[in-house]
LUMKE-869834 format. One record per residue (C-alpha): residue number from 0; x negated, y negated, z. Coordinates in steps of 0.1 Angstrom, whole numbers, plus 5000, padded with zeros to 4 digits. Example, Ala and Ser with C-alpha at 12.3 -4.5 7.8 and 13.67 -1.06 7.14 Angstrom:
<recs>
+-----+------+------+------+
|   i |    x |    y |    z |
+-----+------+------+------+
|   0 | 4877 | 5045 | 5078 |
|   1 | 4863 | 5011 | 5071 |
+-----+------+------+------+
</recs>
This chain:
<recs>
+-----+------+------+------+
|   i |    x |    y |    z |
+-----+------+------+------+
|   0 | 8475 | 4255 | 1598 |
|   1 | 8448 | 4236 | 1625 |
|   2 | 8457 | 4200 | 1629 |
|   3 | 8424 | 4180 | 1616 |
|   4 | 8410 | 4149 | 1628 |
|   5 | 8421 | 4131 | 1596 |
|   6 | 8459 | 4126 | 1583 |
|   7 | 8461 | 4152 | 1556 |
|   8 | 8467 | 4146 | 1524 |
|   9 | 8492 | 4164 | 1501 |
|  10 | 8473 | 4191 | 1489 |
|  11 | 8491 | 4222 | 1470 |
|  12 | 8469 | 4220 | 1442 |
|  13 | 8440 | 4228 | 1460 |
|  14 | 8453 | 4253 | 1475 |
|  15 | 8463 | 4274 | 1447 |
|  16 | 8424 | 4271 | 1435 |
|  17 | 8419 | 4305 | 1416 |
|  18 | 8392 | 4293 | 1396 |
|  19 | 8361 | 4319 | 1394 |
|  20 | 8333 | 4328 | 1381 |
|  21 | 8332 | 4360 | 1364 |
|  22 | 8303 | 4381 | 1368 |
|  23 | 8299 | 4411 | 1343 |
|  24 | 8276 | 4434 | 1332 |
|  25 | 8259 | 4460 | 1344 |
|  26 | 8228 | 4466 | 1373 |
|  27 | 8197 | 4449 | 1360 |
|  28 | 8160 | 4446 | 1373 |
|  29 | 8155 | 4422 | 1398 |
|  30 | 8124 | 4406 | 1420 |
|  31 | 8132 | 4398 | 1460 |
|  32 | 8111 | 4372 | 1480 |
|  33 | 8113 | 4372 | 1513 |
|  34 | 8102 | 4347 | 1542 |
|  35 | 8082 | 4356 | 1572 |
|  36 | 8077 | 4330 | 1598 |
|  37 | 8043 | 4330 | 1626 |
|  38 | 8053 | 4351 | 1657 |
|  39 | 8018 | 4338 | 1669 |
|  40 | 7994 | 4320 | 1660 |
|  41 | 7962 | 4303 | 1679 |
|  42 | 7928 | 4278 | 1674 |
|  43 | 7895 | 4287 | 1693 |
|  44 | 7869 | 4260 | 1692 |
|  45 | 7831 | 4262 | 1697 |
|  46 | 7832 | 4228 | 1718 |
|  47 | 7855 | 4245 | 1742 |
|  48 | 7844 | 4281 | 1742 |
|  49 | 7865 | 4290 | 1770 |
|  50 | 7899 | 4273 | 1764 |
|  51 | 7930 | 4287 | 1752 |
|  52 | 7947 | 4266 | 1727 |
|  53 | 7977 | 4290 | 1719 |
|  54 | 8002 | 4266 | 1729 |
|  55 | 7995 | 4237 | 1707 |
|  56 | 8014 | 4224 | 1679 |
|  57 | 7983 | 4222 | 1655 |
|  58 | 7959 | 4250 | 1638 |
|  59 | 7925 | 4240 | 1633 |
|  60 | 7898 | 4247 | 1609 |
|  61 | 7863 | 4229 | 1611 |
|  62 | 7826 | 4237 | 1604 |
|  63 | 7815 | 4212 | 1631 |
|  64 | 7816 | 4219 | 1653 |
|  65 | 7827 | 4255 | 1647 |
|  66 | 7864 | 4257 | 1646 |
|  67 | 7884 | 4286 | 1635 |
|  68 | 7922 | 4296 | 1636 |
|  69 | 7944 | 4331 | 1635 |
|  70 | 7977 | 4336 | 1628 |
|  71 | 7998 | 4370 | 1630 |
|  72 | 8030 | 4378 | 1608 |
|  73 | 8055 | 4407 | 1614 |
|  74 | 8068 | 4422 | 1579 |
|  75 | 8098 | 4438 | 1586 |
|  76 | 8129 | 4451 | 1563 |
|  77 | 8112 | 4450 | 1527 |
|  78 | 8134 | 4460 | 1497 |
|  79 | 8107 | 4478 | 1475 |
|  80 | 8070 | 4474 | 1471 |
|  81 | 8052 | 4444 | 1480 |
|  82 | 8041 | 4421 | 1444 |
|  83 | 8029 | 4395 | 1457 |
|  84 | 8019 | 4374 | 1488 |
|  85 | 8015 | 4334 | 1500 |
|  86 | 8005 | 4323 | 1530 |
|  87 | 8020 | 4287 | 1529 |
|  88 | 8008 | 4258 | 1556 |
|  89 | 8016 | 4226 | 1564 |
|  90 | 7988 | 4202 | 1559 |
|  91 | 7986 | 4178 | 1589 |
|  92 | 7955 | 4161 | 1582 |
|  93 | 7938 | 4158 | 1550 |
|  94 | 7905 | 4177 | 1536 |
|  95 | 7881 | 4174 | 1509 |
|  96 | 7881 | 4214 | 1513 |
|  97 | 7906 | 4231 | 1530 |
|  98 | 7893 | 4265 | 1550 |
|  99 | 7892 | 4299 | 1532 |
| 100 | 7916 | 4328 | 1543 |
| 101 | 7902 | 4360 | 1558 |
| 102 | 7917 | 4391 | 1574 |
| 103 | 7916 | 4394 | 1610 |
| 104 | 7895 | 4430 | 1616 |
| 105 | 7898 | 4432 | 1653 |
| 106 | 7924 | 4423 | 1680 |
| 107 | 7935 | 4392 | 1693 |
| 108 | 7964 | 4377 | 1713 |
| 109 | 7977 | 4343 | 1712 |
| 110 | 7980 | 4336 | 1746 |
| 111 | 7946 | 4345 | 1753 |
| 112 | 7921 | 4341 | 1726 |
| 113 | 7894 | 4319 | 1728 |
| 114 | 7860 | 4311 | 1708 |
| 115 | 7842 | 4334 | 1732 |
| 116 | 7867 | 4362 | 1730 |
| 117 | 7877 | 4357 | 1689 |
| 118 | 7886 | 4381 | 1673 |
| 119 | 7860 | 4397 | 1638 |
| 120 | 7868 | 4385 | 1603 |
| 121 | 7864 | 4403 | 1571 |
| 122 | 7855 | 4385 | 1538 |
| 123 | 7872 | 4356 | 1523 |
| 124 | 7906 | 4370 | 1500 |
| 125 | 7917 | 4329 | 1489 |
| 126 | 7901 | 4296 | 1495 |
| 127 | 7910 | 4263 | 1477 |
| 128 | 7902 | 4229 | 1474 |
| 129 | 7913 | 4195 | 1483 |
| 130 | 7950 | 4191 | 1502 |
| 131 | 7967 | 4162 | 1514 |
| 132 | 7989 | 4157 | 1540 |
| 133 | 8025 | 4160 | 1538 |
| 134 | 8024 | 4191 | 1519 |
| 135 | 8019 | 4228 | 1519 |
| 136 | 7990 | 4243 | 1506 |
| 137 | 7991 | 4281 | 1495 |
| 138 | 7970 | 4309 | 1495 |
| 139 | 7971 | 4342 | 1474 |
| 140 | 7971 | 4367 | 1503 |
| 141 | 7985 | 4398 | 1481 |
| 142 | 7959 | 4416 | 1486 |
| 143 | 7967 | 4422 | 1527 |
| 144 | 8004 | 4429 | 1526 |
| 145 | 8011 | 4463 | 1512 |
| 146 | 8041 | 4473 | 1536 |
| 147 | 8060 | 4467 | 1565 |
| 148 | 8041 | 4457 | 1596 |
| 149 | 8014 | 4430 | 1612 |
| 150 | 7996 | 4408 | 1590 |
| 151 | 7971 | 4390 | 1606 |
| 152 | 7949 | 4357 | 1590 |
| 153 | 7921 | 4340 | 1597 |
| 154 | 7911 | 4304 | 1582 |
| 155 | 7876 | 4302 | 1581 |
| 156 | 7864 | 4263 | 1575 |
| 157 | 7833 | 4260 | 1545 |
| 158 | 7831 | 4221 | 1549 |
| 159 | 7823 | 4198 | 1576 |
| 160 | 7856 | 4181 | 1564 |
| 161 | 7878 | 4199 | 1589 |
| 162 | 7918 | 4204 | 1583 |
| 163 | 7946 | 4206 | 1604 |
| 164 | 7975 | 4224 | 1599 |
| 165 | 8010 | 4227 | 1617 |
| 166 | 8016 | 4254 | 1640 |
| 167 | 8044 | 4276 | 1649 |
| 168 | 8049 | 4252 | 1681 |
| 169 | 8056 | 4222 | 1653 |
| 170 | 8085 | 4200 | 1663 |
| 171 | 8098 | 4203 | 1630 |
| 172 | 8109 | 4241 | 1622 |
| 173 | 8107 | 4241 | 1582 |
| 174 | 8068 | 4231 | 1586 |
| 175 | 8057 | 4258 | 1608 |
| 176 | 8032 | 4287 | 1590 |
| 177 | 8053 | 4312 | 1563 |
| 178 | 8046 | 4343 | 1546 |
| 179 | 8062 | 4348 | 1511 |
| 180 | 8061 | 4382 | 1501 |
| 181 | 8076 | 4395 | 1469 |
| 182 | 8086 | 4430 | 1458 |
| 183 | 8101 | 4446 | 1438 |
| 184 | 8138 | 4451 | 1447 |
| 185 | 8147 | 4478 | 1419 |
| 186 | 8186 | 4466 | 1402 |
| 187 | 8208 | 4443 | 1410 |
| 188 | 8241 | 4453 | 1431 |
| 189 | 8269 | 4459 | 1399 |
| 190 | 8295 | 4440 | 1394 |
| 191 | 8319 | 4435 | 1424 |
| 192 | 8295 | 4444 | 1454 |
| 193 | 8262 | 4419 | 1461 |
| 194 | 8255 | 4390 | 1437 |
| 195 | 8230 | 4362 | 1439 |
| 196 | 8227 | 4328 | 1430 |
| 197 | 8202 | 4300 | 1427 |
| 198 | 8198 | 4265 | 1443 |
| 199 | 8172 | 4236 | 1428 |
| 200 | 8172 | 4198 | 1434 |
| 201 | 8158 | 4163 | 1432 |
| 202 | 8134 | 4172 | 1399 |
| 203 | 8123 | 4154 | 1369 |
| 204 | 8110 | 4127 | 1394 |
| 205 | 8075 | 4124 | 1366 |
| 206 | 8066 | 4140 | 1332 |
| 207 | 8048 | 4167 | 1355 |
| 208 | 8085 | 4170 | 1377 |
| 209 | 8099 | 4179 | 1344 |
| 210 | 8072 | 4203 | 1335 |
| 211 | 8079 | 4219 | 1365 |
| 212 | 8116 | 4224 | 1364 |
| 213 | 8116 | 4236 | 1334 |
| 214 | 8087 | 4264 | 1345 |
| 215 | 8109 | 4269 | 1378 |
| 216 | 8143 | 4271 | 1350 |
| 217 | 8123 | 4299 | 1333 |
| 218 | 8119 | 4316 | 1368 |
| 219 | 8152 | 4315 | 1375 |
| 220 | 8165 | 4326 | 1341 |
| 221 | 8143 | 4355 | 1342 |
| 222 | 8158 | 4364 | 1377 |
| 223 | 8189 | 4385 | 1366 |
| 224 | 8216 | 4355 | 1386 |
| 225 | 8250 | 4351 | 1381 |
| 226 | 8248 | 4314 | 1384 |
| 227 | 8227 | 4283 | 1396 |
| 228 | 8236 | 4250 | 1413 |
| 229 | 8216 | 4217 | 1412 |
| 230 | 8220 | 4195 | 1440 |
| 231 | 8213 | 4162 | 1427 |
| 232 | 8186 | 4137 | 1418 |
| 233 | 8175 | 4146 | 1384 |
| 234 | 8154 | 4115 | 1379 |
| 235 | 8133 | 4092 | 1401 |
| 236 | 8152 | 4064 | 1417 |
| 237 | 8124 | 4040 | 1408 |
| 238 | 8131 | 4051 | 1368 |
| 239 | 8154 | 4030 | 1341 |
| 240 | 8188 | 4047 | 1337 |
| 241 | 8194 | 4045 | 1297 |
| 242 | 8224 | 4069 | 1284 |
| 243 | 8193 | 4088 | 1271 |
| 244 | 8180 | 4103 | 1301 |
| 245 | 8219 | 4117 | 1307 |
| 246 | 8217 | 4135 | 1276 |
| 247 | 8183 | 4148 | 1282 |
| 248 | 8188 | 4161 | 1314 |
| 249 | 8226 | 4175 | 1304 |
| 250 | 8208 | 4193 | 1273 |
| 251 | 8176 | 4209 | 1298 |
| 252 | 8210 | 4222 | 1323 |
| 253 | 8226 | 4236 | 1296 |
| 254 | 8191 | 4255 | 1290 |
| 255 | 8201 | 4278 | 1317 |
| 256 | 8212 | 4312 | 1305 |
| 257 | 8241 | 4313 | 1332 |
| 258 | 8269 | 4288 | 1345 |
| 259 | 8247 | 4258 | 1363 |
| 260 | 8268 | 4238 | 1386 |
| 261 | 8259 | 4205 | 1398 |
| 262 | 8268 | 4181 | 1420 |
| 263 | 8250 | 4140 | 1421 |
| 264 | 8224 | 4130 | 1435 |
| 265 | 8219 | 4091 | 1443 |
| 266 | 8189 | 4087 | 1418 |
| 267 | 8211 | 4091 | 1387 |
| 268 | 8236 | 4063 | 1394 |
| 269 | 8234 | 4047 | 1435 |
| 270 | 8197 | 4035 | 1426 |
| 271 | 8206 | 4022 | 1387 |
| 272 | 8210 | 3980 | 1386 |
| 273 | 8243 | 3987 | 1376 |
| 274 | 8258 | 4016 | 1397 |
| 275 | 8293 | 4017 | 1387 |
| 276 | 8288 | 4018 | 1351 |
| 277 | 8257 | 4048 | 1355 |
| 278 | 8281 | 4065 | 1379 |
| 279 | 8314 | 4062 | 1353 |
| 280 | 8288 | 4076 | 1324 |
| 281 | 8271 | 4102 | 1345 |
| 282 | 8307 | 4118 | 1349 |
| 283 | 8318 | 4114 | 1312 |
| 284 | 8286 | 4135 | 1304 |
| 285 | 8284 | 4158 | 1328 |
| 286 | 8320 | 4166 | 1340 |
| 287 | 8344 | 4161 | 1304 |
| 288 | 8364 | 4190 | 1312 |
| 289 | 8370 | 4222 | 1339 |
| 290 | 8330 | 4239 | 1322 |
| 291 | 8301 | 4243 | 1345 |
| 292 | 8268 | 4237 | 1327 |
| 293 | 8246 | 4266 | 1313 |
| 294 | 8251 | 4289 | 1286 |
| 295 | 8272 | 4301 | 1289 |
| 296 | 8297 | 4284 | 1311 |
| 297 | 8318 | 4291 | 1340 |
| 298 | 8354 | 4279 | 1348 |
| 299 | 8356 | 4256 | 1380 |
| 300 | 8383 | 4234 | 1393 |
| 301 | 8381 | 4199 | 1398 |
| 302 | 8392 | 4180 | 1421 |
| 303 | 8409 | 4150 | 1401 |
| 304 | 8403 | 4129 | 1369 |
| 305 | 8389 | 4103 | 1393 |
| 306 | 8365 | 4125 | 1413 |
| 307 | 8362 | 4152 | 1383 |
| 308 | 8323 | 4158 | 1402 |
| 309 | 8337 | 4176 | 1428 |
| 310 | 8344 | 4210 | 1421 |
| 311 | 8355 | 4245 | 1434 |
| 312 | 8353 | 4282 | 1422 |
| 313 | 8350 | 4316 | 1438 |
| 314 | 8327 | 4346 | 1432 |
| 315 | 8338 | 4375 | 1453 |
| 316 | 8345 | 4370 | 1487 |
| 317 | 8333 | 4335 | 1489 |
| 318 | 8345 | 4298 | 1482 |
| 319 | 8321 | 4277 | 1469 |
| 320 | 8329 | 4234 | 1468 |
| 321 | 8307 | 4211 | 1453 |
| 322 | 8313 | 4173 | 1474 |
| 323 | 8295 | 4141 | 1464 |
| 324 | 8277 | 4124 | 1489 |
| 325 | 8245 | 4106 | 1484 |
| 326 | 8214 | 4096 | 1504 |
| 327 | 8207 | 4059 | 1516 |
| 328 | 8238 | 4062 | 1541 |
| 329 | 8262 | 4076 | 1512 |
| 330 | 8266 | 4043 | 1494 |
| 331 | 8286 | 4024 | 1526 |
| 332 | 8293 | 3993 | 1519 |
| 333 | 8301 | 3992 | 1488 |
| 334 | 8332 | 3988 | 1468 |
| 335 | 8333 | 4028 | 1454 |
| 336 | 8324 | 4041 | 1489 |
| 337 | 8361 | 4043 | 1504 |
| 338 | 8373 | 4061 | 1477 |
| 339 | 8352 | 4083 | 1478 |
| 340 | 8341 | 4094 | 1511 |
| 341 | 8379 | 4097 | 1517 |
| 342 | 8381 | 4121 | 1486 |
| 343 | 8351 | 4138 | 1495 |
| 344 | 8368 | 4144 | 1528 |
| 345 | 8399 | 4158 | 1513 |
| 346 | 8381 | 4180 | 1488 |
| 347 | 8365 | 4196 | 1522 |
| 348 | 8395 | 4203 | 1539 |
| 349 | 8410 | 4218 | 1504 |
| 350 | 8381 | 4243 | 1500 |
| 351 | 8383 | 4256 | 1541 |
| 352 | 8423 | 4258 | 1533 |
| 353 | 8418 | 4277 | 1502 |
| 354 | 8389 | 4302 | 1514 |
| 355 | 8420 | 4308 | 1544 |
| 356 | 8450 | 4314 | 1516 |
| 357 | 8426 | 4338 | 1502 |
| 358 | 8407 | 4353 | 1529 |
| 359 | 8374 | 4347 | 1520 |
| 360 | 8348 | 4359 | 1537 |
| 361 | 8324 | 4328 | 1541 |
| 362 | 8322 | 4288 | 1524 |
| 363 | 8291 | 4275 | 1505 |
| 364 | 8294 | 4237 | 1506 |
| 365 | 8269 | 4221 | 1485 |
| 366 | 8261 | 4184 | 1482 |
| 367 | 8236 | 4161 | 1481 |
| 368 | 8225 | 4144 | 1510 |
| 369 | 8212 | 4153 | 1538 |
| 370 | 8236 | 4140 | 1563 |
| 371 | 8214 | 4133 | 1594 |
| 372 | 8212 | 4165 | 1607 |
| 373 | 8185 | 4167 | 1636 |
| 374 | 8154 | 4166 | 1634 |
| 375 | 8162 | 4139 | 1608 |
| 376 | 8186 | 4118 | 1619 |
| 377 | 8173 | 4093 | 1637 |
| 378 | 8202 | 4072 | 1635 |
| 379 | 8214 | 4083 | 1608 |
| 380 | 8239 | 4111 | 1621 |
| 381 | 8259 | 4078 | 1634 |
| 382 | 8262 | 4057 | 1604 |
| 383 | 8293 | 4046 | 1586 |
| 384 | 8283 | 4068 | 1556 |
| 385 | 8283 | 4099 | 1572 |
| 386 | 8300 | 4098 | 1604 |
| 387 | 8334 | 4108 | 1596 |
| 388 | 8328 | 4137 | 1564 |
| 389 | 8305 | 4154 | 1596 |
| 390 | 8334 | 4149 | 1620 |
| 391 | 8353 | 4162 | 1596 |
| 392 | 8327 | 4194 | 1588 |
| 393 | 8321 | 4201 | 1623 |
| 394 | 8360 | 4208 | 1629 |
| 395 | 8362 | 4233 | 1598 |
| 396 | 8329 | 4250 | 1603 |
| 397 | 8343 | 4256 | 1642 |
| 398 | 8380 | 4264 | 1629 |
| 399 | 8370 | 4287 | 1602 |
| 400 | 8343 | 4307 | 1623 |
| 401 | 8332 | 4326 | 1593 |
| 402 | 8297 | 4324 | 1577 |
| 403 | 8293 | 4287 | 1566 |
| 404 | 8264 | 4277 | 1539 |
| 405 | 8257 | 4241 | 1540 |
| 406 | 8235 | 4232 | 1512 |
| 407 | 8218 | 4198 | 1502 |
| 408 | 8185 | 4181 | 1487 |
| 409 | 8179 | 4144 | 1498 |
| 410 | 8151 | 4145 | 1527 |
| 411 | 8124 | 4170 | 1501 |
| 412 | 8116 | 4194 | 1526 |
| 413 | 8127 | 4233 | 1521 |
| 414 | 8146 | 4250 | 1554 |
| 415 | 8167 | 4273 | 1565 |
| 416 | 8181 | 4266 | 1600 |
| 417 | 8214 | 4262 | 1623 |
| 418 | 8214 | 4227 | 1625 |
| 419 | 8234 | 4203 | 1653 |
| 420 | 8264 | 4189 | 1643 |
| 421 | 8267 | 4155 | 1659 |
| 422 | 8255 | 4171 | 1687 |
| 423 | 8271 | 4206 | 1686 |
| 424 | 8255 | 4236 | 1674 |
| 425 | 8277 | 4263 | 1651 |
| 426 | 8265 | 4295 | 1653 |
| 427 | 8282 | 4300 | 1619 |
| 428 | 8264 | 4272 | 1601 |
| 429 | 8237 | 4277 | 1581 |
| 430 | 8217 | 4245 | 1567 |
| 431 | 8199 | 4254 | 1532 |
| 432 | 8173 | 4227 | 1520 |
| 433 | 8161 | 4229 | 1485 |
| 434 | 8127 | 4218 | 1478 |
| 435 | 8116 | 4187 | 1465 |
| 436 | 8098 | 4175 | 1431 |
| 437 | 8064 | 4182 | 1443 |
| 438 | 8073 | 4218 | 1450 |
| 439 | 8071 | 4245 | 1418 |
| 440 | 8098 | 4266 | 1437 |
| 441 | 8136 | 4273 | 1437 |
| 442 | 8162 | 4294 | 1463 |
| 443 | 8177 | 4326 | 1461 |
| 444 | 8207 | 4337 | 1478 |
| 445 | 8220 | 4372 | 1478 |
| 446 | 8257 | 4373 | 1492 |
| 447 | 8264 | 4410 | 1505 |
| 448 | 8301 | 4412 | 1518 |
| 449 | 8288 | 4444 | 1536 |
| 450 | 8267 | 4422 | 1561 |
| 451 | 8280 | 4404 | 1590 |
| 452 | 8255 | 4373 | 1585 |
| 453 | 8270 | 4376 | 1542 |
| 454 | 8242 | 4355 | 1532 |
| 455 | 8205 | 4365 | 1527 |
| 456 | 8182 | 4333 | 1521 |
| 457 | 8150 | 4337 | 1503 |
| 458 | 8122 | 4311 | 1491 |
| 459 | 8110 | 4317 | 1450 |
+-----+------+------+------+
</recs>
């Protein structure tokens, strides 16, 4: 056994987790998204005819003075035939009317394209209208991806309102250009080979949030899983906290037609006048007894009548732990926050020790905040609320040297990455953000045990 950073508690329980969920049935029809990112992309400017600007971190599309931008995609490793196609951008700086997209009908390359050297553009496939910053915009570019191989864009301004986009040079990796293409995958792997599962958070922030989820539950009902998990933040934080909005939000869970698992979010009890009592009634609603959510329901274990949130369960080769920590710092400071960090922190160590009793082949931790992992944190990686659970993660994720899944809502911002952990970087980790309530989308991860990486991460 590795000798942790933290005195270990007495532990057998945990360590004798069996609980699982059962997938059954046989192959059904399934969808597969998958996510392309820029491998180049470059403005050329009419003021500047001569100039390069393949290096910068923004893409540009304005009618004056003439401003136009290209981006190339490489579609590689389909499963089936491409359904469907989104190019998805990051809007920088607002527009009254964002460009239109166009294939790229001629050659270009991004280290030397310029206005006098662009490239020819065919006719307009998407165009749209308004976008603010701080968002992505989409565009319906179906009609250009029928295969495997380059797919290059070109936005094409129609206003004198000119937009800005992020580039594939952004700072920030999750707002760099994507293409979403989905095909049609054929059946899903039987019983005891592949699986999938879902991930949504932080919805129901507004009527329209709600209206949204439960468009997204549809989705993800209709998408042949073996079982979802919602990481936390059902509810805005700015919203009363009345026992009613527990029982609605428990009744549109159990509207899932497979186990749901779920783990808090700070919205539903941390941001209620009075915390302790919303957070001693969030876990007599949602976590009476050893049943997921959904119908039906899946077995999990739990950790303790006290911290009955924080669950475990394996499907296949993997160990899955739900652990609940919270945005704004994890609650330090106040009088619950000992408790549980230090449970949370136990419940860590059990799942790592019971993956290793029974060999699994990877963990999926999933929580809810987003623990000040770079480019976020600021200050946060050092604060008293998450310091020691990531002191505490970056030993097990290095220990354990399997494929690590690290899930969490908190920050509203959808990425897949291999974050830093207080400064060190685990080529086993895998960060997983789900998307926020202004985004209509969920995640979909496919776990093969015949792939070294185990986990295949896919935007819906």
């Amino acid at each position: 056994m590795s000798t942790r950073p933290f005195a270990r508690r007495a532990l057998a329980l945990a360590l004798a987790v069996q609980a699982a969920v059962v997938v059954v049935g046989s192959p059904t029809a399934r969808a597969a998204t998958s996510v392309f990112t820029a491998v180049a992309d470059a403005t050329a400017a009419s003021a500047q005819p001569e100039v390069n600007f393949g290096t910068t971190s923004r893409l540009v599309a304005d009618k004056s003075p003439d401003t136009r931008s290209f981006l190339r995609f490489e579609v590689a490793g389909l499963v089936g035939a491409p359904t469907g196609a989104r190019l998805r951008l990051w809007v920088t700086d607002k527009s009254a009317s964002a460009p239109e997209v166009r294939p790229v009908t001629s050659p270009w390359a991004e280290g030397t394209v310029t206005w006098v050297t662009r490239p020819s553009v065919g006719s307009a496939v998407d165009d749209t209208g308004s976008v603010s910053a701080g968002r992505f915009v989409e565009y319906d570019v179906s009609d250009l991806v029928t295969g495997d191989g380059p797919v290059n864009l070109a936005l094409v301004a129609d206003s004198t309102d000119g937009t800005d986009f992020a580039s594939r040079e952004d700072g920030v990796a999750a707002n760099r250009p994507q293409l979403v293409v989905e095909t049609d995958a054929g059946t899903e792997p039987p019983p005891g080979d592949g699986y999938a599962f879902g991930l949504i958070g932080d919805t129901g922030y507004s009527s329209g949030s709600i209206a949204k989820f439960l468009n997204v539950r549809d989705s993800m009902n209709d998408a042949g899983l073996d079982f979802s998990v919602h990481i936390g933040d059902f509810k805005s934080g700015d919203t009363p906290c009345p026992d009613s909005v527990y029982a609605e939000n428990r009744d549109r869970f159990d509207g899932f037609t497979h186990p749901l698992m779920y783990t808090p979010g700070d919205n539903e009890w941390r941001d209620c006048s009075n915390k302790d009592d919303r957070l001693a009634h969030l876990r007599s609603v949602f976590f009476a007894d050893d049943q997921s959510l959904g119908t039906p329901s899946a077995t999990v274990e739990r950790q303790s009548p006290a911290f009955p949130e924080n669950a475990m369960w394996h499907a296949g080769p993997v160990t899955f732990v739900t652990v609940h920590t919270v945005g704004s710092d994890n609650n330090s400071g106040a009088s619950e926050f000992g408790a549980r960090n230090a449970a949370d922190i136990a419940w860590l160590e059990a799942a790592f020790d019971a993956a290793r009793a029974r060999n699994s082949a990877g963990v999926v931790i999933l929580t809810h905040a987003n623990p000040g992992f770079p480019p976020d944190a600021t200050s946060r990686s050092t604060k008293p609320g998450f310091k020691p659970f990531l002191e505490v993660l970056r030993f097990e994720v290095k220990d354990w040297g399997r494929p690590v899944l690290f899930v969490h809502g908190d920050t509203h911002k959808f990425r897949v990455d291999h974050p830093k952990i207080l400064g060190s970087t685990r080529p086993n980790l895998t960060r997983v953000e789900v998307y926020g309530p202004s985004d209509e989308h969920w995640v979909r991860v496919d776990v093969d045990p015949s792939d070294p990486d185990l986990f295949k991460v896919r935007s819906r």
